[in-house]
C-alpha positions in Angstrom: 0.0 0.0 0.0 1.3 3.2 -0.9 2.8 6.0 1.9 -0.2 8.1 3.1 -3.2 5.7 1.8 -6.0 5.7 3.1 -6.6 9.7 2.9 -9.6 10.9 5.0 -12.0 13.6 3.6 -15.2 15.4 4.1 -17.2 16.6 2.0 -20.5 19.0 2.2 -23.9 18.6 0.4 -25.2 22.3 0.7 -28.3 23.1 -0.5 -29.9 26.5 -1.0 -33.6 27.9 -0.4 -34.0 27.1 -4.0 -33.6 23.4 -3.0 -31.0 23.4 -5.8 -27.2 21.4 -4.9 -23.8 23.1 -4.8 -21.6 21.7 -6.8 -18.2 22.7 -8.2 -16.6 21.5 -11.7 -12.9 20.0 -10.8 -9.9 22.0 -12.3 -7.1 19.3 -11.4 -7.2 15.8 -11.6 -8.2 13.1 -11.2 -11.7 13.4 -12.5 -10.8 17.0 -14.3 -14.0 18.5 -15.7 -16.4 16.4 -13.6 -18.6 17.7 -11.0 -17.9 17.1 -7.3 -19.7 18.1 -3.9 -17.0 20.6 -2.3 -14.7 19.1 0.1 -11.1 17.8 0.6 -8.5 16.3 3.3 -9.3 15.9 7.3 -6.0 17.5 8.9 -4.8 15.7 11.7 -6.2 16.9 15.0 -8.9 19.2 12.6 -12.9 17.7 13.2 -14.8 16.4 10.3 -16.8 19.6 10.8 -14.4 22.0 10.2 -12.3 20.1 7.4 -15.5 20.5 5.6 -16.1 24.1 6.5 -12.9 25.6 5.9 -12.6 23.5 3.0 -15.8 24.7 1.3 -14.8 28.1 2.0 -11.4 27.8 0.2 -13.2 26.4 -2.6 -16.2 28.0 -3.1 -16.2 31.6 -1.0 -18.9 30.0 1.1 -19.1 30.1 4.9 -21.4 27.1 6.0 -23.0 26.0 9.1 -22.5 21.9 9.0 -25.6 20.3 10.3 -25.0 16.6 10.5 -23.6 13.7 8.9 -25.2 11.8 5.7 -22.7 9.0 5.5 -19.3 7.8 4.5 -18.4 6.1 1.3 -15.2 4.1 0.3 -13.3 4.3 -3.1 -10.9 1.8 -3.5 -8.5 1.9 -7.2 -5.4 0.4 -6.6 -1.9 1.6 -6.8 -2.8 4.7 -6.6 -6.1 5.8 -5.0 -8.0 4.9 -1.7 -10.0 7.3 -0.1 -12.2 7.6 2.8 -14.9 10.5 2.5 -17.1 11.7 5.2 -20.4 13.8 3.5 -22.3 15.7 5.6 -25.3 18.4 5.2 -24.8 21.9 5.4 -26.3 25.2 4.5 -25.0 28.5 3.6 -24.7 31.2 5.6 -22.5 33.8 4.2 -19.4 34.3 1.6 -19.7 35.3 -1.9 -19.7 32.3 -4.6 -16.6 32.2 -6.1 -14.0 29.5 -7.6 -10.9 28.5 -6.2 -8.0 27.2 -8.5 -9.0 23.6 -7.5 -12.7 24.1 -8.9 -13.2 26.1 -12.7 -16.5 27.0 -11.9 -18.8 26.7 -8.9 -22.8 27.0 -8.6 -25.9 25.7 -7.2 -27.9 23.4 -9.7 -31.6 22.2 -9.8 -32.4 18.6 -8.7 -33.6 18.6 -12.4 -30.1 19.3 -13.4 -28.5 16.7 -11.7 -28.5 14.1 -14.1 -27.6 15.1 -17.0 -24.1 16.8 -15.4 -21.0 15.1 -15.5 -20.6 13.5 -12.1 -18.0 11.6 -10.2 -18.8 8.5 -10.1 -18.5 8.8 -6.5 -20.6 11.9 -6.4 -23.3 10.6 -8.5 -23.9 7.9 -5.8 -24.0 9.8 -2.9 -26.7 12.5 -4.4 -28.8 8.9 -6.1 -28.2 7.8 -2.2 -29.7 10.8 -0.9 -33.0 11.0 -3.3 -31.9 13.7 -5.6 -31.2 11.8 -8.9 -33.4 8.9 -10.1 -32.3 5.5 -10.7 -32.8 6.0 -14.7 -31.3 9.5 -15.7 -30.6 10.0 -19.5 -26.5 10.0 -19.0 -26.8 6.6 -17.3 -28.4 4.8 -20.3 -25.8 5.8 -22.0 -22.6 4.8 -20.0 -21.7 1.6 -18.8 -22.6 1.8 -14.5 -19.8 3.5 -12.2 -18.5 1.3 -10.0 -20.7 1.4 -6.4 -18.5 2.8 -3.5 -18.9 0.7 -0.7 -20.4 2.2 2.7 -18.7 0.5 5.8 -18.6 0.6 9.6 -15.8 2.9 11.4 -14.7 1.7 14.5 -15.1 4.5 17.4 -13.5 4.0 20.6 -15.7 3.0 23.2 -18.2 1.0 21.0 -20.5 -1.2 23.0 -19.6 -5.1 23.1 -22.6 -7.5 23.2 -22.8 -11.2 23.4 -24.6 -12.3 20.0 -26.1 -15.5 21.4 -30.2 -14.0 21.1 -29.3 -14.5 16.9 -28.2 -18.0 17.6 -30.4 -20.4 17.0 -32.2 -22.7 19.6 -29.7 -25.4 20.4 -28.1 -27.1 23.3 -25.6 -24.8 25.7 -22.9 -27.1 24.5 -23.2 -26.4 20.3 -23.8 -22.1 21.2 -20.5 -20.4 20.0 -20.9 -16.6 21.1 -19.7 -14.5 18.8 -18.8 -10.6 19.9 -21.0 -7.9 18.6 -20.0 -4.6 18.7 -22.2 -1.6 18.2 -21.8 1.9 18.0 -23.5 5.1 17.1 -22.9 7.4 14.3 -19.3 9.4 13.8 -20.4 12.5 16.1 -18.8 16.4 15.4 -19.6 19.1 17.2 -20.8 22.1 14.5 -19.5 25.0 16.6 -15.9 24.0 15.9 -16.7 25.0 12.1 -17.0 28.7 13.1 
């Protein structure tokens, strides 16, 4: 695996009192050209709040006020790329929309919109996953399926260990094998380090 894999990210899905999506068009790559949901790497020690606050505001000129998490997604490509990207909701509450270098052009776009953009496919998945684009848009008849990111657990200190043995099946004491469960809530941030 290469030095500094996996990198951690979070990402923002703003919307405005248009219900319209802000979305940025990437100006590097990989992905050049495509549209993304702002966001970008977690610094050590930085909350997943403010990594996707401050970078939003580099961005897009925006100043947000995170709200809560959506969910995390996986993209796996080997040699090069494995990320780890935390989206969360968010809504505007100041700046003046403007491109960084990173992004050519930045704007909110209709839910009507949405599909026939040139998404990530990464991107694409998390707005289908949150009921803004159909199953069937007109851009997805004609390519071949992006590959599906997975979603998967993160282990938080101080998750909750549970004997298993209520799913087992009725059988003797002798044949029950317990097998550890652990449970935990979602990844929590506190929104007032984003300021």
């Amino acid at each position: 695996m290469s030095d500094g894999l996996p990198r951690v990210g979070s990402a923002l899905i703003v919307k405005d009192e248009a219900n319209r999506i802000l979305l940025g068009k990437r100006n590097k790559e990989p992905q050049r050209g495509n549209w993304v949901l702002p966001g970008g790497k977690i610094h050590a020690f930085e909350s997943i709040a403010a990594a996707a606050a401050r970078e939003l505001a580099e961005e897009t000129g925006l100043q947000v006020e995170v709200q809560g998490q959506f969910r995390v997604y996986e993209v796996v490509s080997p040699p090069n790329e494995h990320r780890i990207v935390i989206y969360s909701w968010a809504r505007a509450v100041g700046g003046d929309l403007n491109p960084s270098d990173d992004i050519s052009e930045v704007k909110f776009v209709s839910l009507h919109e949405l599909g026939n953009l040139p998404l990530t496919p990464l991107v694409r998945q998390v707005l289908a996953d949150a009921g803004f684009i159909g199953e069937a848009t007109s851009q997805k008849e004609e390519m071949p399926a992006p590959p599906r990111p997975w979603l998967f657990p993160v282990a938080i200190a101080g998750a909750n260990h549970q004997s298993s043995a209520r799913c087992v099946p009725r059988v003797s004491r002798r044949q029950v094998r317990r097998t550890p469960v652990y449970r935990q809530a979602l990844l929590v941030f506190d929104s007032r380090l984003a300021e």
